[in-house]
N, C-alpha and C positions, 0 to 999 in steps of 0.2 A: 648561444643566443641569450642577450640580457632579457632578464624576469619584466613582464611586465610594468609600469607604476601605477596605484592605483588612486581613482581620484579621489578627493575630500568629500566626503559626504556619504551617510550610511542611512539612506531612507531605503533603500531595496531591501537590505538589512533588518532592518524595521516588518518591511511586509513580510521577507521569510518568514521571521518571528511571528508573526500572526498566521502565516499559514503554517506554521510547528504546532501552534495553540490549539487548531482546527483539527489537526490529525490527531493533537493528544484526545480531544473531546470525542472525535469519531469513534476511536480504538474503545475509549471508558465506556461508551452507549453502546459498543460493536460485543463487549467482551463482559460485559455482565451478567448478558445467558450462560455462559458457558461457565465463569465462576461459579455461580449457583449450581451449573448443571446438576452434580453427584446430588445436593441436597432436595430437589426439585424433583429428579430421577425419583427418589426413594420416599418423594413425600406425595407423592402425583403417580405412582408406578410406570414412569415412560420406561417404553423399550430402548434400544440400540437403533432399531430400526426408524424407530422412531425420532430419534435425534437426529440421526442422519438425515433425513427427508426435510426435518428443520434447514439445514445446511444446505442442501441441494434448495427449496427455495427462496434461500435468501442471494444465494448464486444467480440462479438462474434468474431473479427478479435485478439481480444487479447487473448483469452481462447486460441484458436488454436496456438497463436503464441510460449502461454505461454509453453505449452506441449513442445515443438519442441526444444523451447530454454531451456527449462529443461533437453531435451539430449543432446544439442549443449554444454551448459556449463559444463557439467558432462564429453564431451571429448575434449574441447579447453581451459576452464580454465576461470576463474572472471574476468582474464586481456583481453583476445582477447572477449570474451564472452559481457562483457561489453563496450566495444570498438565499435562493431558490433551494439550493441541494441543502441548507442546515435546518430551513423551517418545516422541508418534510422528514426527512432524519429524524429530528427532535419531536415530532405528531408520533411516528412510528415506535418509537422509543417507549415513550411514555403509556405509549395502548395497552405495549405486553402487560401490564397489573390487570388487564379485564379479561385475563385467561390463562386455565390452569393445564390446559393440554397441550398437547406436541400440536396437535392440530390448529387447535384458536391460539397459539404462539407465531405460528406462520402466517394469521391475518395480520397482526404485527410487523410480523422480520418483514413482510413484502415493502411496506412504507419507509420503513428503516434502510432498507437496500437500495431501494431506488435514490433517496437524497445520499447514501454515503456511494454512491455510485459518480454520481454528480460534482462531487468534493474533488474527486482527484483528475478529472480534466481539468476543472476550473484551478486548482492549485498548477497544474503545468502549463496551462493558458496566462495564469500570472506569472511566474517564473520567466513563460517565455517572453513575456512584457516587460520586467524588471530586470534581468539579466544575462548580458554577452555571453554567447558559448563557452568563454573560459572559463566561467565561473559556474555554469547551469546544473553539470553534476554537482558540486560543492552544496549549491543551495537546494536543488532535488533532495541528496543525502540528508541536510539537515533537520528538511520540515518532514522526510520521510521517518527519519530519527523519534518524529510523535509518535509513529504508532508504538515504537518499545515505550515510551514513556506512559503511553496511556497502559499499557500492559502490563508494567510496573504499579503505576497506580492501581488498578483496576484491584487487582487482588491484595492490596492493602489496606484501603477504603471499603469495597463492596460489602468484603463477608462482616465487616463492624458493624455495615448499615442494618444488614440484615438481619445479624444479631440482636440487635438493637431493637430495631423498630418495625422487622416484617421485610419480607425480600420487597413487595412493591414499593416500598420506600426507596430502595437502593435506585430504583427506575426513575422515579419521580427525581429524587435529587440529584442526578448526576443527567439528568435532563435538562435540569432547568439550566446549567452552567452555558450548555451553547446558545442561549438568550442573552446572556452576555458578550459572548465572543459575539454574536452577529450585529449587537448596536456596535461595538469596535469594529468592526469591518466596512460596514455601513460608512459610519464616521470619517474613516481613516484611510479608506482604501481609492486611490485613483491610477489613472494611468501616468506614466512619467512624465509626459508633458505637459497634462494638467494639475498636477501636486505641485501646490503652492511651496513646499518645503524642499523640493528637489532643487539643488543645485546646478548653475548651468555646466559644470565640469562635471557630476556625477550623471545630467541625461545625458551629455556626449559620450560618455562613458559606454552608459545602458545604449544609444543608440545608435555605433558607432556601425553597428552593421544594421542593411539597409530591413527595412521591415512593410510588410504587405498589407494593405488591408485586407480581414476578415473572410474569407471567401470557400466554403465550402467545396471541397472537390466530387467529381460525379464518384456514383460507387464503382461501375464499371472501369474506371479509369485507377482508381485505388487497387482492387482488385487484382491490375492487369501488371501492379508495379511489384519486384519482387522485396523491395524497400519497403513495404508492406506486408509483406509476409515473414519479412523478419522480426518485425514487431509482433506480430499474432503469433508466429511459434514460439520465438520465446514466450512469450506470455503464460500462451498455452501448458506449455513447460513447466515453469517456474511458477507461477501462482499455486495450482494446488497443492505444494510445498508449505506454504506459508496458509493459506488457509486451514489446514489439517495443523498447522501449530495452533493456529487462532480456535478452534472449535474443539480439539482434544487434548492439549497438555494437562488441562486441572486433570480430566478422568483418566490419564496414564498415570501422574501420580498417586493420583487416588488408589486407580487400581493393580500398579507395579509396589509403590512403596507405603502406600496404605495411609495417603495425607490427607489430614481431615480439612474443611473450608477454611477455620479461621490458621490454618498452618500454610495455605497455598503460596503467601506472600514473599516468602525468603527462596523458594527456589525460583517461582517464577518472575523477582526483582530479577535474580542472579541472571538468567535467560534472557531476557531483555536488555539487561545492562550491555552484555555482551551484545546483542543485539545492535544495540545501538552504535557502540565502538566498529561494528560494520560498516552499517549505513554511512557514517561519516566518514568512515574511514577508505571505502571504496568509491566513496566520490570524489574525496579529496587526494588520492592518488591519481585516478585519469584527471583532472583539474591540472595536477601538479604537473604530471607529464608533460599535457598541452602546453602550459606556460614553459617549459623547457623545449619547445621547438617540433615535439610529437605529431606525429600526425594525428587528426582525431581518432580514425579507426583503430589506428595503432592503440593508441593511450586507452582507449574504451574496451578493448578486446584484452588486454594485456592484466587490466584489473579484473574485468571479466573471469578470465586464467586464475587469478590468482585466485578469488571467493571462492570458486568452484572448488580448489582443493582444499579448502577448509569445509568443506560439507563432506566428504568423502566421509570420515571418522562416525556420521550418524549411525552409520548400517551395523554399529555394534553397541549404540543405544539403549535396546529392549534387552539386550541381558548383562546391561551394566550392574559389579558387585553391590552399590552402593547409589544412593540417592544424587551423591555427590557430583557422583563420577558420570552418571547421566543428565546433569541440570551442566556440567560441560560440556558435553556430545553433543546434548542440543544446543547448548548454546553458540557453539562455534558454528552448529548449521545454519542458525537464525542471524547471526553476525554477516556468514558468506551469500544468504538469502539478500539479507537487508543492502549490503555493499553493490552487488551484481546486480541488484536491481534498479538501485540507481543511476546505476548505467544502461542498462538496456531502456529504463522509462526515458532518459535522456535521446533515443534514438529517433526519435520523432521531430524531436528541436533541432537536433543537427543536422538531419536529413530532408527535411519538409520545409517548405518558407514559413516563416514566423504568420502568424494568425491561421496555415493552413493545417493545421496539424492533428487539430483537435477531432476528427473525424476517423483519423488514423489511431490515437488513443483511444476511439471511443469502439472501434473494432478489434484492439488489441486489448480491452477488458472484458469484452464481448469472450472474447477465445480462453480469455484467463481463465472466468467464470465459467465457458465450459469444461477447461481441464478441472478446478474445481470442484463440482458436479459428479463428474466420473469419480473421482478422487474419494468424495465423500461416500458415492454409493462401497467404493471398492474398501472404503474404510468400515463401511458401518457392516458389510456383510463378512470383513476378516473379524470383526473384533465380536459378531454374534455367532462364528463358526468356529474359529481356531481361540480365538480368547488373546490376540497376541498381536503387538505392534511392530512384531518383526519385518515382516514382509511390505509394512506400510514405509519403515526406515531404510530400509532398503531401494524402495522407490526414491527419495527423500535422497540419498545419498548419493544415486548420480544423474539425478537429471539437469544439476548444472551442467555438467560436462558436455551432456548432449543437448542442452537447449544452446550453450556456446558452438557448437559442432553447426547446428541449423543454423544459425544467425551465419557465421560465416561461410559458408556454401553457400546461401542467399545472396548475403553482400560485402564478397570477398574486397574490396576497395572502397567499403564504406562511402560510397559515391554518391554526392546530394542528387535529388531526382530533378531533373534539368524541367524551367519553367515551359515546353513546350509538351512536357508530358501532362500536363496536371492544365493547362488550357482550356 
């Protein structure tokens, strides 16, 4: 089958990019507690337990939040949608300087979770606005690809800020950045039809397949589709994988190879970098497939396959010789994370009508955050009982396998959900 051709004009292109910008910024305001953790821990005497409880409500305030803004953006749109999730992110963000405890950190994280909750409907609300199926994983991967970047930066930038000038500093400044991103958004951001700058060859392009107005589906009817429960198990699955990277790599290094704050930066670039080489790189292979005549299920499952078995190698992690050798382990997990997941978050666009979807993401972060939740508690009580991130990589190492497993017994024919169910 001949390759596609693709039209003249790159303003979708353009919005990916601002929505890469968005995740880089989330990630920098999501991951500065955690950089700091070890120095905070021992300057503040938090427990274990107590950081974990951190993690569990910044979860559990984002699961809910996520639901909510899954109907929100489904009736106000990617533009105001988005708008909304940066101005309360950035309030929450900025709070944590008015407290020194696990406890008054968590009246923070809740505000902070709720707008980064918000972000990533609204980002697959735009995508699904700006971009043909063929191209939807490609551009999921890319802007997903922020969060390694912001995770790269984070631990480059922060521990200087903080050296420097007082950790509340590092809050306030790497805050105020998404005041910038939101006037560019604001600015710049519309639908394909109304962007002055779009091309009429590049919106037939975006709008060649037919699209829905907005329309909320009943819960009961979500509920009752198993194309919906493919989305919540994996989620379920696979998220608190990637949270338990986001909340404890600085303190495994810390406390496996004895890394001080301002040394966090070279291993945890190296982790992200690879990271990232994921994200792009399993979205642009089901992409690639598709344009070669694939079915979609096929193409998406097949990448799927493959991330999974580059996560297998974590589960020897915790007793890696050397620094090195473990800033690999992890990082091929957080690569096979990053790739698979851009195709599973893709399942909603291919399977639900365009504008309907967002309800179904916003229940599939609902379940993420729960697996999350558990995740964190089971993390915080291995690592104040046994001392040891064994049993945590071990989970870590094969729940892609089984969150591919679920997804496929759900929906072995990858089959869109036919307009009379969703009525």
């Amino acid at each position: 089958m001949t390759a596609e051709r693709r039209p003249r004009g790159n303003v979708r292109w353009v919005i990916c990019g601002l929505l890469f910008a968005a995740v880089v910024l989330s990630y920098v305001d999501r991951l500065v507690l955690p950089v700091l953790k070890p120095s905070l821990q021992a300057q503040y005497g938090w427990s274990e337990q107590g950081y974990a409880n951190l993690a569990i409500w910044f979860q559990g305030a984002y699961g809910l939040a996520y639901v909510l803004f899954g109907r929100l953006v489904d009736r106000v749109g990617a533009r105001i949608g988005y708008a909304l999730a940066v101005t309360l992110w950035t309030i929450g963000h900025v709070a944590h300087v008015l407290f020194t405890s696990t406890l008054g950190m968590a009246f923070a994280r809740v505000p902070l979770a709720i707008g980064e909750a918000g972000a990533f409907p609204a980002a697959l609300a735009a995508t699904g606005e700006w971009f043909p199926k063929s191209e939807r994983a490609l551009a999921i991967g890319i802007f997903n690809a922020g969060s390694n970047v912001g995770a790269i930066v984070t631990p480059l930038v922060v521990p200087v800020i903080a050296v420097t000038f007082g950790w509340r500093m590092a809050f306030i400044a790497t805050g105020a950045l998404t005041i910038l991103w939101l006037i560019a958004w604001l600015g710049f951001y519309r639908r394909p039809r109304d962007h002055a700058a779009v091309s009429a060859e590049e919106r037939a392009w975006i709008e060649r397949e037919p699209a829905e107005r907005a329309r909320p589906i009943a819960w009961r009817k979500l509920l009752g589709l198993r194309q919906t429960w493919a989305y919540m198990l994996g989620r379920f699955l696979i998220d608190p994988v990637w949270w338990t990277f986001l909340f404890w790599l600085p303190d495994f290094f810390n406390r496996q190879y004895h890394v001080k704050m301002l040394d966090f930066g070279p291993p945890l670039v190296a982790v992200y970098l690879l990271a990232d080489v994921g994200s792009i790189g399993g979205g642009w292979l089901s992409s690639r497939l598709l344009s070669r005549g694939w079915q979609t299920g096929r193409a998406r499952k097949t990448a799927m396959f493959a991330c999974a078995l580059f996560a297998l190698p974590i589960a020897f992690a915790a007793h890696a010789p050397t620094l090195w050798t473990a800033v690999l382990l992890i990082g091929l997990a957080c690569a096979a994370h990053q790739g698979f997941s851009a195709n599973v978050y893709a399942l909603p666009g291919d399977l639900f009508p365009r504008g309907r979807a967002g309800s179904v993401i916003g229940l599939g972060g609902l379940t993420g955050a729960l697996g999350g939740m558990i995740m964190a508690k089971f993390a915080g009580t291995i690592l104040a009982t046994l001392g040891s991130y064994q049993p945590i990589f071990l989970v870590a190492s094969c729940a892609y396998l089984v969150a591919l497993g679920v997804i496929h017994l759900l929906a072995p024919r990858y089959a869109p959900v036919a307009p009379e169910q969703i009525a």
